[in-house]
N, C-alpha and C positions, 0 to 999 in steps of 0.2 A: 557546275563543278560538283554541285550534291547531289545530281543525280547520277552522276558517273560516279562517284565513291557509294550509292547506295544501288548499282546493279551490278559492281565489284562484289559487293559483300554478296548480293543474291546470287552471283556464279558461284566465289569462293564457299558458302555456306553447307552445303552438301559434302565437302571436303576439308570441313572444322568438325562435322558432325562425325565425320569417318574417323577422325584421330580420335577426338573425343570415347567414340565407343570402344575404341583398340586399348583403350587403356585400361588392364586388370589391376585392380587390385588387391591386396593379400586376403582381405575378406569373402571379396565373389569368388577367387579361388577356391577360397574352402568351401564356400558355397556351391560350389557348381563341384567340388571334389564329391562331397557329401554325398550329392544327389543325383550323380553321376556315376561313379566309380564304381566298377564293377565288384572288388571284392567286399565293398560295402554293402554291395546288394544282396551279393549270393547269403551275407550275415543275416542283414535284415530279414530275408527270405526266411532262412531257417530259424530265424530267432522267431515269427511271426506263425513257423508250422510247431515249432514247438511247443506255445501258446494255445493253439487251437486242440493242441493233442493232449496237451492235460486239462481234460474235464473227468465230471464223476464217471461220464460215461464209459469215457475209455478204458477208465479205472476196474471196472466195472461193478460199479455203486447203482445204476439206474436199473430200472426194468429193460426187458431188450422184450419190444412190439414186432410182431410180425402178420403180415397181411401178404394176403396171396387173391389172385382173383383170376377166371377162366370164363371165356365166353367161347362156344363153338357153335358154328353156323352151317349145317349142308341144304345142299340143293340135289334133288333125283328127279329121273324122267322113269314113270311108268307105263308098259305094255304090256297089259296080261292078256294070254286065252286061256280059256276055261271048257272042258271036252261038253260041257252043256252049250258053248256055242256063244256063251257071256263075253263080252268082253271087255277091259278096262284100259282105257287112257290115259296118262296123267303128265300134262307138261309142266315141268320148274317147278313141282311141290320139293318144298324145304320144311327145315324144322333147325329150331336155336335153344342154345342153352345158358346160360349164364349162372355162374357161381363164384361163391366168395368162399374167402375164410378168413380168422384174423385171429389171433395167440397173443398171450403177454406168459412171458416165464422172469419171473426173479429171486436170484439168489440172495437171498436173508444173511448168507452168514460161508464165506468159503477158507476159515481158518486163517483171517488175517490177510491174506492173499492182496484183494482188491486195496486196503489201508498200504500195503508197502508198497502199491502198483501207482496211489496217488504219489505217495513220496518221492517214489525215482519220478516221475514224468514232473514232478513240480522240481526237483534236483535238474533237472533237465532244461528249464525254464533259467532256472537260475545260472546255469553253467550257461546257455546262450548270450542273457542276457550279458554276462562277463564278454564272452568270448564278442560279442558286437562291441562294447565301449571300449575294450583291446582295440579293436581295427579299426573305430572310427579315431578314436585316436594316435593309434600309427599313421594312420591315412594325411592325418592333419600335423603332423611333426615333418611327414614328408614330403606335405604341400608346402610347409614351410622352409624348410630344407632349400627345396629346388627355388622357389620364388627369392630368397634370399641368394640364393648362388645366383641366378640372373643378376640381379642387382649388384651385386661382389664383380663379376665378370665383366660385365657393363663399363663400371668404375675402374675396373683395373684396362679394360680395352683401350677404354679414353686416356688413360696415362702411358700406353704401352703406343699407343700413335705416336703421343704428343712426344717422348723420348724418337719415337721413330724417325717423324718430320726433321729433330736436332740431328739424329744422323746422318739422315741425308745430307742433311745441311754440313756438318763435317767432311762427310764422304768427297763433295764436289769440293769443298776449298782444298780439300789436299787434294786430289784431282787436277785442278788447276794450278795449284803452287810446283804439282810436278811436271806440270805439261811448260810452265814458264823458269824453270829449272832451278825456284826457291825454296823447292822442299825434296825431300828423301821420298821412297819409293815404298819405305819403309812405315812411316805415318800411313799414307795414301792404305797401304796390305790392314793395318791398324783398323783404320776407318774404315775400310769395308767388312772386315770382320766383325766391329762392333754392328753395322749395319744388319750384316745378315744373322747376326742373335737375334736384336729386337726382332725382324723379320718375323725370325722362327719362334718368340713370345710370343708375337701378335697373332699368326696361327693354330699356336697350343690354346691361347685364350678365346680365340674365337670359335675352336674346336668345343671346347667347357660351354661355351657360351651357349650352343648351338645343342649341345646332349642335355644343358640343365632343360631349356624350351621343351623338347623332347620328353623326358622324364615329366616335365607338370603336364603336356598334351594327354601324355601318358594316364598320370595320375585323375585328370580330371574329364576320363573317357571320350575327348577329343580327338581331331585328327593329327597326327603328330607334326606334317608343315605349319599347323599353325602359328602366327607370330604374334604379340601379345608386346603394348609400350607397359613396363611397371612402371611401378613408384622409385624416384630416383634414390631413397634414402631407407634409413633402418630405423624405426622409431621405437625404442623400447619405452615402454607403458609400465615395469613392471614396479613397483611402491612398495616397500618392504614392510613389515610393522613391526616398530621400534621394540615393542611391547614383549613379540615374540620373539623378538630377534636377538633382547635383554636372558627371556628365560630358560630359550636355547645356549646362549654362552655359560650361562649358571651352568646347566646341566652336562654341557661338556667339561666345564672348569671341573665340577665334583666327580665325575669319574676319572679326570685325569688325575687329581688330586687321591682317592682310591687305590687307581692302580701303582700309583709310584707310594701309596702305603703299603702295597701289596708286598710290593718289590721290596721293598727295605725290610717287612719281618721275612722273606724269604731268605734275604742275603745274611 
């Protein structure tokens, strides 16, 4: 018997391990959004040429080097005659050259120029770096977004059956109460009309259900049939502090208390 429950688990096993990995989480989400997503990239990217672009040199605070070098190489074939009768031969004589050169020019001093040319390109640096912690955090409000609507949809799906299966279950008792001629035709119209609303819930939700998926394949530069188990629930973590949440009331108390002093020497 233990060994047929222990070659059960060795087939089953590869098909625990399959669920197991389907299961996303809100964190690898954002993790795989991060490191993924394209408009994060295209940020990164420019946030990383921006960086590179503000040094002294670009500015142009350094010396600017220049080197240059030339090698030329011919090959000739000589036949001479000469009216004294001489005459010269010459096969694949060549001759080479090689040269270099090499400059430094720096400007000491070009009216302030190069000092405002560092400023904009480090403003430039700083506007990036803005402009990336923008998107990485849009990026992540709307990983959450969507992963939270799965789980919304989910929940609501599961309750939008279970009301469903009741209707059915209505639908046939008047069905039958009218076919054995103890009920009105009039229930029976009733029941199926509620029927075919839930229907049409459990369609619209599975519709949401099916676009939120989409939008996080989306989001987390995936292929959009991907299907994904979440987490069944909502766990808010977030701990408020007493302390600040004391000196903010103050502070709204004292201006309310202000403006309605305001109000009264106006009136």
């Amino acid at each position: 018997m233990k060994s047929k429950i222990a070659f059960l688990l060795i087939l089953i096993s590869p098909f625990i391990s399959n669920a197991q990995d389907s299961l996303l989480t809100l964190d690898n989400a954002i993790k795989n959004a991060l490191e993924s997503n394209f408009d994060v990239q295209i940020y990164s990217s420019m946030n990383a040429e921006a960086k590179n672009n503000a040094t002294a040199g670009n500015a142009g605070m350094l010396p600017n080097a220049d080197v240059s070098g030339g090698y030329v190489k011919s090959v000739s074939s000589i036949d001479q005659k000469y009216s004294s009768g001489s005459e010269i031969k010459r096969d694949g004589s060549g001759s080479s050259v090689l040269s270099m050169d090499a400059g430094i020019t720096w400007t000491i001093f070009d009216g302030m120029k190069m000092f405002y040319t560092r400023d904009k390109l480090s403003s430039v640096v700083r506007q990036s770096d803005q402009q990336l912690k923008i998107q990485i955090e849009n990026t992540i409000e709307s990983i959450i977004s969507a992963y939270y609507s799965i789980i919304k949809n989910r929940q609501d799906l599961k309750a939008v059956r279970e009301e469903l299966t009741l209707s059915e279950d209505r639908l046939k008792i008047a069905e039958r109460k009218l076919n054995n001629g103890s009920g009105s035709k009039l229930d029976m119209l009733l029941a199926k009309t509620d029927f075919n609303k839930q229907k049409s819930i459990e369609l619209t939700t599975q519709s949401q259900l099916d676009a939120a998926m989409i939008e996080l394949n989306r989001l987390m530069a995936k292929p959009l049939e991907n299907k994904y188990q979440t987490e069944d629930s909502v766990i808010i973590s977030y701990r408020p502090d007493i302390q600040q949440m004391k000196k903010s009331w103050r502070v709204k108390m004292l201006l309310w208390l202000c403006s309605r002093s305001i109000h009264a020497l106006l009136n």
